[in-house]
C-alpha positions as CSV (number, residue, x, y, z in Angstrom):
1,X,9.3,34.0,-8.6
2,X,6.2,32.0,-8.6
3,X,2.7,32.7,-10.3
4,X,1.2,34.0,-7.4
5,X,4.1,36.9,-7.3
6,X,4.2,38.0,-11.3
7,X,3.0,41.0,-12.2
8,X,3.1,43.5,-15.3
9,X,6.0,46.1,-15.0
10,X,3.8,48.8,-13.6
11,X,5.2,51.6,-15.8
12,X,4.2,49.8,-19.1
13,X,0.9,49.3,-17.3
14,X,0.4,52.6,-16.4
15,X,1.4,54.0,-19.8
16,X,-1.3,51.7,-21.4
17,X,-3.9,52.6,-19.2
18,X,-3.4,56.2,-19.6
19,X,-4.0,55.9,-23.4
20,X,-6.9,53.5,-22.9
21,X,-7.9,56.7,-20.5
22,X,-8.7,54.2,-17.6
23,X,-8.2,54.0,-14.2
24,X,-9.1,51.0,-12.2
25,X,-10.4,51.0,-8.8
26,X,-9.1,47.7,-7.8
27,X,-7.2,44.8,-8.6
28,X,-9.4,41.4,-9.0
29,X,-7.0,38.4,-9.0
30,X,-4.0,40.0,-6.8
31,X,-2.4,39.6,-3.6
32,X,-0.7,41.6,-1.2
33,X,3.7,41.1,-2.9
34,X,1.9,41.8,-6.6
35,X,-1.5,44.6,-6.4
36,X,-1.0,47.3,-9.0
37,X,-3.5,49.0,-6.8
38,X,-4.4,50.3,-3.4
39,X,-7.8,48.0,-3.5
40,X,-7.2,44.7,-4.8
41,X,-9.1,41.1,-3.8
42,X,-7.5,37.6,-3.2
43,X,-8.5,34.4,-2.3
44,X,-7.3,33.4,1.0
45,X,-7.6,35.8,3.8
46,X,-5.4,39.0,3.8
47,X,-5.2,41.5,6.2
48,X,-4.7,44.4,3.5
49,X,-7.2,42.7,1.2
50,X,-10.3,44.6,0.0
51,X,-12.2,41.8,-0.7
52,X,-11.6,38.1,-0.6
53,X,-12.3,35.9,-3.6
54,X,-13.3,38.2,-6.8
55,X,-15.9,36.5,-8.0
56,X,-18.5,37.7,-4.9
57,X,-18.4,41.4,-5.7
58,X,-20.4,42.7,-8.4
59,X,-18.0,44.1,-11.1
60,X,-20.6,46.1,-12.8
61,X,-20.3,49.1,-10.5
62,X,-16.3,48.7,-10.5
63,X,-13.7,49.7,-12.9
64,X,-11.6,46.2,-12.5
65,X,-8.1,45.3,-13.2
66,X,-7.2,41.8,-13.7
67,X,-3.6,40.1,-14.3
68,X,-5.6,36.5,-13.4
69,X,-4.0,33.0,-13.9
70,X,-4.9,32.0,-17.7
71,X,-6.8,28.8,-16.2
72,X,-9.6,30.7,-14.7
73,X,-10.2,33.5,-17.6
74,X,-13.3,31.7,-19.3
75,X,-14.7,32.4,-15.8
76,X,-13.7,35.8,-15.7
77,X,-15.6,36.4,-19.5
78,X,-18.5,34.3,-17.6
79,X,-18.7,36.7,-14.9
80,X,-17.8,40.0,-16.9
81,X,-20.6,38.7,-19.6
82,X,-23.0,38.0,-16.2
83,X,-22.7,41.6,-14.8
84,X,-22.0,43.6,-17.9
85,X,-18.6,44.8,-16.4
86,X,-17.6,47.7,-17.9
87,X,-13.6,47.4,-18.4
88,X,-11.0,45.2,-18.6
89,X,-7.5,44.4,-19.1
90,X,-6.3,41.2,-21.2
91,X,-3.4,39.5,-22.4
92,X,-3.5,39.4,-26.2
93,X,-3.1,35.5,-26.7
94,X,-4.6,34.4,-30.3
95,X,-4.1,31.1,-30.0
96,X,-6.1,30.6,-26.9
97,X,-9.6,28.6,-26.6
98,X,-11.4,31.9,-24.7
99,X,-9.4,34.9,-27.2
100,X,-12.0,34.7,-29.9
101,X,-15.1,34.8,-27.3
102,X,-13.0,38.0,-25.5
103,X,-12.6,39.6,-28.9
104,X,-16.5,39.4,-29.3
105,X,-17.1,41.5,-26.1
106,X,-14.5,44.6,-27.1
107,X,-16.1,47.8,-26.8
108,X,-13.0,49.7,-28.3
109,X,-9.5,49.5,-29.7
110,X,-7.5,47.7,-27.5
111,X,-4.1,49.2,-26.3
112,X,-0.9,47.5,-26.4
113,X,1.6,47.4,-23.8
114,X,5.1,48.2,-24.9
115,X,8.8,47.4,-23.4
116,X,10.3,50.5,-22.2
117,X,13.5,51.7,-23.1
118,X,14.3,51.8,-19.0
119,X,13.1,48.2,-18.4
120,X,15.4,45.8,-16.7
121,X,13.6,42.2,-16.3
């Protein structure tokens, strides 16, 4: 499966996002084999897209969702920082050049996403 089809395990995503008590409203960086969620954006066009190319909306007025390539993330902390997005969901990766700048914009404890005891890779 190829980066363009990987995806969280939706159960431990929904879990996590019930006990961050969020709900997003679409799905930035998705397409249509891996959305978590009925509205999502891509970047080539899509039929069932909501949007194409996440980076032309304004996420300020959204609650986002975001399972992105790593490469493009200091542009998503660009943009989030640019239209004071409200939420978002990110991997917890220490050792990465743009963790320590994304730690710096946390408004509250994170939530961590755990293997489930049903979970079959």
């Amino acid at each position: 499966m190829g980066p363009a089809k990987w995806k969280l395990y939706s159960k431990s995503l929904r879990t996590a996002l019930d006990d961050l008590k969020f709900h997003p409203e679409i799905d930035l960086f998705a397409s249509r084999v891996n959305h978590q969620f009925l509205h999502y954006c891509l970047f080539r066009p899509d039929p069932t897209a909501e949007v194409i190319d996440a980076f032309t909306i304004n996420w300020h007025t959204l609650k986002c969702y975001a399972f992105l390539p790593f490469s493009i993330m200091p542009a998503v902390l660009k943009k989030y920082r640019q239209t004071r997005g409200k939420e978002c969901v990110l991997p917890n990766w220490p050792t990465q050049s743009w963790y320590p700048k994304a730690m710096k914009m946390i408004i509250q404890q994170p939530a961590e996403l755990k293997p489930l005891p049903d979970f079959i890779p």
